[in-house]
C-alpha positions as CSV (number, residue, x, y, z in Angstrom):
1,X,62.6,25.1,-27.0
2,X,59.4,26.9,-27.8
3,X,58.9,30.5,-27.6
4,X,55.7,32.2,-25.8
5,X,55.0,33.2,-29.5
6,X,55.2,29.9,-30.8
7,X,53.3,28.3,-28.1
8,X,50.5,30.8,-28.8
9,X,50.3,30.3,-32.3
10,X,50.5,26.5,-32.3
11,X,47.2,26.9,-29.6
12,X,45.3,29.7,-31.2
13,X,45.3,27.6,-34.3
14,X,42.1,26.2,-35.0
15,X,41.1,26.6,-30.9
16,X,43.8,23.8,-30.2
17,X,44.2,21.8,-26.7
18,X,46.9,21.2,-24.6
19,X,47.1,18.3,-23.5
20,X,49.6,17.0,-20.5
21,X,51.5,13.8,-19.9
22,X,50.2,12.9,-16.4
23,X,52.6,10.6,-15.7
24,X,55.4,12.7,-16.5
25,X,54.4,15.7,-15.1
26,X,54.1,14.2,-11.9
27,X,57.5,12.8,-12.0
28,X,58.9,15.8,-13.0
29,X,57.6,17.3,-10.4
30,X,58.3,15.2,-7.6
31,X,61.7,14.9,-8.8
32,X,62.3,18.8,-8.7
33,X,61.4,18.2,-5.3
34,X,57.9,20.9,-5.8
35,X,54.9,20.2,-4.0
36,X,51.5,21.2,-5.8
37,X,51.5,24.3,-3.5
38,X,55.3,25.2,-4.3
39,X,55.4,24.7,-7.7
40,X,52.0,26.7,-8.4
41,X,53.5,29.9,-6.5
42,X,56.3,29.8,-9.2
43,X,53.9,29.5,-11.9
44,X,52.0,31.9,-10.7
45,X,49.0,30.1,-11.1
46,X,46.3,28.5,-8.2
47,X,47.4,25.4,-6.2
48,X,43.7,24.1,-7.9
49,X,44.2,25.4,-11.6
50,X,47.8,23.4,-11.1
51,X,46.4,20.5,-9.6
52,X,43.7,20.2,-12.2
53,X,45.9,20.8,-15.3
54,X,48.2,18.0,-13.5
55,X,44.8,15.5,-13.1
56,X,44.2,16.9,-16.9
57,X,40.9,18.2,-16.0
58,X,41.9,21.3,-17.3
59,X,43.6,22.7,-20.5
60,X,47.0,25.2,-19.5
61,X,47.2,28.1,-21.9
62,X,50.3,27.9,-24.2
63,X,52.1,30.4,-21.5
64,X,51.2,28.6,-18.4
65,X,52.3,25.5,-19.8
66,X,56.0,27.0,-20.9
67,X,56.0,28.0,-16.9
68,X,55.4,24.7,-15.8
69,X,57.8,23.2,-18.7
70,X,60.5,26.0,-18.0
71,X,60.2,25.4,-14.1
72,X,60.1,22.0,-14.4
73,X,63.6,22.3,-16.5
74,X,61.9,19.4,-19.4
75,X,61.6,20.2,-23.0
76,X,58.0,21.7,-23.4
77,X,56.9,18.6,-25.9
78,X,58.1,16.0,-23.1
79,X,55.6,17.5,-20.9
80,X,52.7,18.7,-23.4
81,X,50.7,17.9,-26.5
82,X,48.9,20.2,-28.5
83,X,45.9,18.5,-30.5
């Protein structure tokens, strides 16, 4: 697993993306039994931010993306790609 630092790196580097798996992201989700709302309070980010990094309308920073991968309990690459 990936450490904040690691994650940072890896995106600072030449003003990377992240880049989420849709599909998986939304069967991790549902499967963890979290609701946009739920899962977004234990991110700590907005129920819109999530829902928009899950439509991948947004980009997560490295950090919120290891929330959503830690909470999630999934390896951070099965969830995320950084291009």
């Amino acid at each position: 697993m990936l450490s904040n630092e690691e994650l940072n790196e890896r995106g600072a580097a030449n003003m990377r993306k992240i880049i989420i798996n849709i599909d998986k992201f939304t069967e991790f989700r549902i499967k963890k039994g979290y609701t946009i709302s739920s899962l977004s309070k234990l991110v700590k980010i907005s129920k819109s931010g999530l829902r928009k990094i899950e439509l991948s309308e947004n980009s997560p920073s490295p950090t919120t993306a290891k929330s959503i991968a830690d909470a999630l309990e999934v390896p951070f690459d099965e969830l995320f790609k950084i291009v």
